[in-house]
C-alpha positions in Angstrom: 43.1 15.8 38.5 46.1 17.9 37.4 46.1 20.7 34.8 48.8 20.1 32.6 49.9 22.2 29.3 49.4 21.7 25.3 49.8 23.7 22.7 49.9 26.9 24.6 46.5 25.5 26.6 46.1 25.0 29.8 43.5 21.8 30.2 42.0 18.9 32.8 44.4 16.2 32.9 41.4 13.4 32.8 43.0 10.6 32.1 47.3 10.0 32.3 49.8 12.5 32.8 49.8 13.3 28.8 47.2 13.9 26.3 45.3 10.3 26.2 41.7 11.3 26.0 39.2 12.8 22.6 37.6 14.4 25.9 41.2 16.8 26.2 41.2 17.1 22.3 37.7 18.9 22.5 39.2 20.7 25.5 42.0 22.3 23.8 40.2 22.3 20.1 37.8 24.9 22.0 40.3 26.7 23.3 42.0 27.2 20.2 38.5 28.6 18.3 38.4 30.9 21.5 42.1 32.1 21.0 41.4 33.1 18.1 37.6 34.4 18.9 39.1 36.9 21.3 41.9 37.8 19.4 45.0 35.9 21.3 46.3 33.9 18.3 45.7 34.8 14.0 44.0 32.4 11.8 47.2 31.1 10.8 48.2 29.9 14.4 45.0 28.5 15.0 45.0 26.4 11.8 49.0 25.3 12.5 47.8 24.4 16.1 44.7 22.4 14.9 46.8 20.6 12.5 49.5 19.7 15.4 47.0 18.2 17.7 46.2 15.9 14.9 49.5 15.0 14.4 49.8 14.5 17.8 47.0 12.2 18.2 47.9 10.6 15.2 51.5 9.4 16.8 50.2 9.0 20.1 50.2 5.3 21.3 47.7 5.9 24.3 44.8 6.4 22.1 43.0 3.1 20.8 42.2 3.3 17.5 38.5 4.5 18.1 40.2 7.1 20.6 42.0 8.2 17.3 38.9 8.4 15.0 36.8 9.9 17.4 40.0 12.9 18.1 40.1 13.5 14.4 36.4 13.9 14.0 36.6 16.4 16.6 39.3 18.1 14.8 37.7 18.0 11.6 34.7 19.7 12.9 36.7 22.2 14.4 38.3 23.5 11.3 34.8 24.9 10.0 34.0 26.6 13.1 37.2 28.0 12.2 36.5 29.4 8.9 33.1 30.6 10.1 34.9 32.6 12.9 37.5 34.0 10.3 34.7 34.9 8.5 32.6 36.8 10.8 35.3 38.6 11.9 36.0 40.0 8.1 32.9 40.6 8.0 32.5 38.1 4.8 29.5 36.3 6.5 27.3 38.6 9.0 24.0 39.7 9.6 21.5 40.6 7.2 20.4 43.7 8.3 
């Protein structure tokens, strides 16, 4: 297994030499929300990078067309997690003290 590098992230090669697998997708989707958890990349990064792995994905030819629903749906449940972090850290959604 080789560790090869998209969108900045360094991830599990676990299937071909090139992104080909919704298992890499989640890999670099969570590193993307932990960019921007710890400050590495803005809101506006994570959000352009989120929306390039679904273009990505959506050109690819080694994903099957499940492989290509299954990537988006990870994606798409990404982009709340997101928000929610972007939140917290404005302090817009918190603890009720």
């Amino acid at each position: 297994m080789t560790n090869n590098v998209y969108l900045g992230k360094r991830v599990p090669d676990l299937g071909k030499g090139s992104l080909s697998n919704p298992l890499e997708v989640l890999g670099i989707s969570f590193n993307i929300l932990l960019d921007y958890a710890t400050g590495k990349i803005d809101y506006k990064t994570a959000s352009s990078r989120l929306n390039l792995l679904e273009l990505i994905v959506q050109k690819d030819q080694d994903f099957s067309n499940i492989e290509k629903t299954i990537s988006h749906g990870i994606v798409d449940l990404t982009r709340p997690a997101l928000k929610a972090s972007q939140l917290l850290k404005s302090g817009l959604l918190g603890d009720d003290k």
